[in-house]
C-alpha positions in Angstrom: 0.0 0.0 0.0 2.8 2.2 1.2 4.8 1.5 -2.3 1.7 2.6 -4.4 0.9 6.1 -2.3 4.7 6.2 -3.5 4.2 5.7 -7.4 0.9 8.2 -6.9 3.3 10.5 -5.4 5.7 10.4 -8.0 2.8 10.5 -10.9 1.4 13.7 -9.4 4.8 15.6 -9.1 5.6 14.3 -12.9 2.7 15.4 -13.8 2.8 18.4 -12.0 6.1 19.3 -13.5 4.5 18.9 -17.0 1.9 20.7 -16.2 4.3 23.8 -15.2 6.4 23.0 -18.4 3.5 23.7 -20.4 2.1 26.2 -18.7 5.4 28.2 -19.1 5.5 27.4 -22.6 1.9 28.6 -23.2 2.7 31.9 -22.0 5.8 31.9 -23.7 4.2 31.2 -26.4 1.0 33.8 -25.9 3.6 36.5 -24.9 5.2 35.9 -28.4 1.8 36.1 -30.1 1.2 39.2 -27.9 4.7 41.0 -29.2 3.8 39.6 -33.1 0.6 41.5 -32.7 2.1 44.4 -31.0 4.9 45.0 -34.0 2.5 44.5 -36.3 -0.2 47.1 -34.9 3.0 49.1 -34.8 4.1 48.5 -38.2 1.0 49.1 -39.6 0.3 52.7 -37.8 3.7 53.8 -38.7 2.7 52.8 -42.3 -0.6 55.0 -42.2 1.0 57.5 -40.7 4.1 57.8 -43.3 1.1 57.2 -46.1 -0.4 60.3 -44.2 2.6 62.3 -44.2 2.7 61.2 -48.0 -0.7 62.9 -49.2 -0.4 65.6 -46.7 3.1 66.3 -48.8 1.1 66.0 -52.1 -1.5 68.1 -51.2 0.9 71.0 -50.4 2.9 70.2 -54.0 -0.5 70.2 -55.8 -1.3 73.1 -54.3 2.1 74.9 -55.3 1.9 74.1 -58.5 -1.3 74.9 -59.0 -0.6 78.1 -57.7 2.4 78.9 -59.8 0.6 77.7 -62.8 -2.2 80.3 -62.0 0.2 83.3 -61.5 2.3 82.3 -64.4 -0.8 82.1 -67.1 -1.9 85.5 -65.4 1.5 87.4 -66.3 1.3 85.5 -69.7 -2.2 87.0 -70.6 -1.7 89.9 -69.0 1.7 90.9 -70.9 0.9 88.8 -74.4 1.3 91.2 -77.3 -1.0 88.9 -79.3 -3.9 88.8 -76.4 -3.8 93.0 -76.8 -3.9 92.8 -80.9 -7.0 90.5 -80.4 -8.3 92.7 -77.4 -7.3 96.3 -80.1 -5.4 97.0 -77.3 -1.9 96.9 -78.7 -1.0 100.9 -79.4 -2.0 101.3 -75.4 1.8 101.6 -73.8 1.9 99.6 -70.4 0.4 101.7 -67.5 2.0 102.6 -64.0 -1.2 100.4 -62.6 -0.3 97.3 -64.8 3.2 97.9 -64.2 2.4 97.3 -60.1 0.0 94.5 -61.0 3.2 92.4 -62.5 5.6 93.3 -60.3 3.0 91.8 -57.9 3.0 89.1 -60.0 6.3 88.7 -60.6 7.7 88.5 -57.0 4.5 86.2 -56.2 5.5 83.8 -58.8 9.4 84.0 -57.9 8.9 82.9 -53.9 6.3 80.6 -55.0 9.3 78.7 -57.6 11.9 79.1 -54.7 9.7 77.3 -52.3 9.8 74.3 -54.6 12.7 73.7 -53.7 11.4 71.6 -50.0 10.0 69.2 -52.6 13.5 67.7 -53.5 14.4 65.3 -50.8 12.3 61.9 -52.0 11.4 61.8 -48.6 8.3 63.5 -49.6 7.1 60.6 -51.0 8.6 60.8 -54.7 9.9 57.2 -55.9 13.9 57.8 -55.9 13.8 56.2 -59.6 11.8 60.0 -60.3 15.1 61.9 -59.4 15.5 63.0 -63.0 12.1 64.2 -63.3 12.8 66.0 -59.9 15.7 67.9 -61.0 13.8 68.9 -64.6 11.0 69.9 -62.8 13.0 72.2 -60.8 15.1 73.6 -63.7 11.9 73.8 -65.4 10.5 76.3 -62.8 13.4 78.4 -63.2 13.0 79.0 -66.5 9.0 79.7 -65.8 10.3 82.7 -63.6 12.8 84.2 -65.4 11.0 83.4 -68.9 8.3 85.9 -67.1 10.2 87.8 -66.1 12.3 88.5 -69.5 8.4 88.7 -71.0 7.6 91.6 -68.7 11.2 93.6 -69.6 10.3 93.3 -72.8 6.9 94.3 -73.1 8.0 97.5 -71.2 10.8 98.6 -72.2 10.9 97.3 -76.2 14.3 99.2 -77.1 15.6 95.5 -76.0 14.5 93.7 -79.1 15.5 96.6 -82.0 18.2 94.6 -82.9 16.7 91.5 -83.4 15.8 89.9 -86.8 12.6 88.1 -86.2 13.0 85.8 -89.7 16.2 84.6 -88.2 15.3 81.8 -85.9 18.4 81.4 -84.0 19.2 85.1 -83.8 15.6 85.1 -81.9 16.1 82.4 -79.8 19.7 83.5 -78.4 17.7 86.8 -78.0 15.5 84.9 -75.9 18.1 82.6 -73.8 20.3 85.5 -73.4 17.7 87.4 -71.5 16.2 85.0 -69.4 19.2 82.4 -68.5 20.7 85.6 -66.3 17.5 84.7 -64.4 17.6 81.7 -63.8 17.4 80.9 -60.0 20.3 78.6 -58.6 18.9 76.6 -56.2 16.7 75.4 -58.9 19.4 74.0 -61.2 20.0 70.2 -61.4 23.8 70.8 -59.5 23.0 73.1 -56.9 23.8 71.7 -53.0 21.5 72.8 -50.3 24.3 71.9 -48.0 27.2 73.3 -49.3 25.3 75.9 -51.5 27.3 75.3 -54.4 26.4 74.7 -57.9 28.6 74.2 -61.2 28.6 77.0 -63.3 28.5 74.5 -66.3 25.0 74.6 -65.3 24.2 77.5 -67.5 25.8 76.1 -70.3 23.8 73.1 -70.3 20.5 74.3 -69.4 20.8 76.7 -72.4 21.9 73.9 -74.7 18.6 72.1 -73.5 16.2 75.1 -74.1 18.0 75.9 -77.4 16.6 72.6 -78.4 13.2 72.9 -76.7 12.9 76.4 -78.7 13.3 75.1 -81.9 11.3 72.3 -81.5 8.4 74.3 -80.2 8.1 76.5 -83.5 7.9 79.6 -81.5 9.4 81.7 -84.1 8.2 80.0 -87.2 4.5 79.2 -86.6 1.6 81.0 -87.8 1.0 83.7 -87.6 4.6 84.7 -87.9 5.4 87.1 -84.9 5.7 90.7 -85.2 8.0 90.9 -81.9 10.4 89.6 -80.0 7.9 90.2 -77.0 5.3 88.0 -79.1 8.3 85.3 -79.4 9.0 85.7 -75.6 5.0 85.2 -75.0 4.9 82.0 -76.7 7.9 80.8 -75.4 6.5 81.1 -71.6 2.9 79.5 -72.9 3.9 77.0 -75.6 7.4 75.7 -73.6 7.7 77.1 -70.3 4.2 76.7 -68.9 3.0 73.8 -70.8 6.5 71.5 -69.7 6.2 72.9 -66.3 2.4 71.5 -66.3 3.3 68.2 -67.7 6.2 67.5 -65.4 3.5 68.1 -62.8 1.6 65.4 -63.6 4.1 62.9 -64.0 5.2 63.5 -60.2 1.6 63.4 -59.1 1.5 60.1 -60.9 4.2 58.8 -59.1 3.9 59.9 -55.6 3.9 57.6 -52.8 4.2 54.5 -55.1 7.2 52.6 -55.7 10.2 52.5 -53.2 8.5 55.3 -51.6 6.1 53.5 -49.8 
């Protein structure tokens, strides 16, 4: 009798030690589940919240460029020798009033370009494999500006273009490069470093042998009707080049953002 209580004994503390055994690794087990769960909660908020930070980012760009676009066709209309032929407005010179109104304009347009600029880091939410859309984008803006801005010189002071022959298509288009590419805002250009604020002066040289090439392609100086200005040219330039590439290189970031290696 004495030797079975001792077998029962021995059952019950067996059993009791499996019983612990699997009771620890049940909550070893449930704590495991419990951390799993935890990450993934984790994961998945900091994934909403990034996605968040995404749209609020391409909101803000939309927003931007949308803006620019807006201000840009404004100056276009507003200064276009063809819209004041059309309007028999053309023998009016440029009032003090309109003067002010693109100056407005103007400086509106040029911290509205500059602030494009917090847009370049693809932490935004623009795939990395969009970095050379980035970087035309931005040169692109510079040329909106200071295409605008050439526009405006010319249409009020017109002495600038006396020398110009308007049936020689190259003389028109260095006429036009000439005067804007002094413009053209740094920190725009493909080379310039927001840390070091450097750029490479070759820049210029190869932003103007792009545009040369954009120029011609776009016909501004041999499509109908022929122009009777270099303002006229200039006007075209900004609409047909300027403001159309700027608007196209828009959309192709919209497209993009937040997919890819962004996510």
């Amino acid at each position: 009798m004495g030797f079975s209580a001792d077998w029962v004994s021995a059952i019950a503390g067996i059993l009791a030690a499996l019983f612990s055994a699997a009771a620890v690794v049940v909550a070893v087990l449930v704590s495991r589940q419990s951390v799993k769960q935890a990450e993934a909660i984790a994961s998945e908020q900091s994934r909403r919240e990034v996605q968040a930070y995404y749209a609020e980012r391409k909101a803000e760009f939309r927003e931007q460029c949308r803006a620019i676009l807006s201000t840009a066709n404004t100056l276009q209309t507003l200064l276009s020798p063809r819209v004041s032929e059309l309007l028999a407005d053309s023998s009016t010179p440029v009032d003090s009033e309109t003067m002010r109104t693109v100056r407005t304009y103007l400086a509106q347009l040029s911290a509205e370009t500059c602030l494009l600029t917090t847009f370049r880091d693809d932490a935004n939410g623009i795939p990395e494999a969009e970095a050379q859309t980035v970087r035309e984008f931005l040169e692109e803006a510079a040329w909106l500006y200071a295409d605008s801005l050439h526009l405006a010189i010319l249409v009020m002071d017109p002495s600038d273009e006396e020398d110009v022959d308007l049936r020689n298509s190259q003389m028109v288009i260095d006429a036009l490069l000439n005067g804007s590419s002094v413009n053209l805002e740094p920190r725009l250009m493909p080379s310039y470093n927001p840390e070091s604020l450097q750029y490479d002066f070759s820049d210029w040289d190869n932003a103007w042998t792009r545009r040369d090439k954009l120029l011609k392609e776009a016909g501004i100086v041999t499509g109908q009707p022929l122009p009777d200005s270099l303002a006229e040219v200039a006007a075209r330039s900004l609409e047909w080049v300027s403001i159309r590439r700027f608007a196209d290189l828009t959309d192709r970031l919209l497209s993009s953002w937040g997919a890819g290696d962004a996510e």
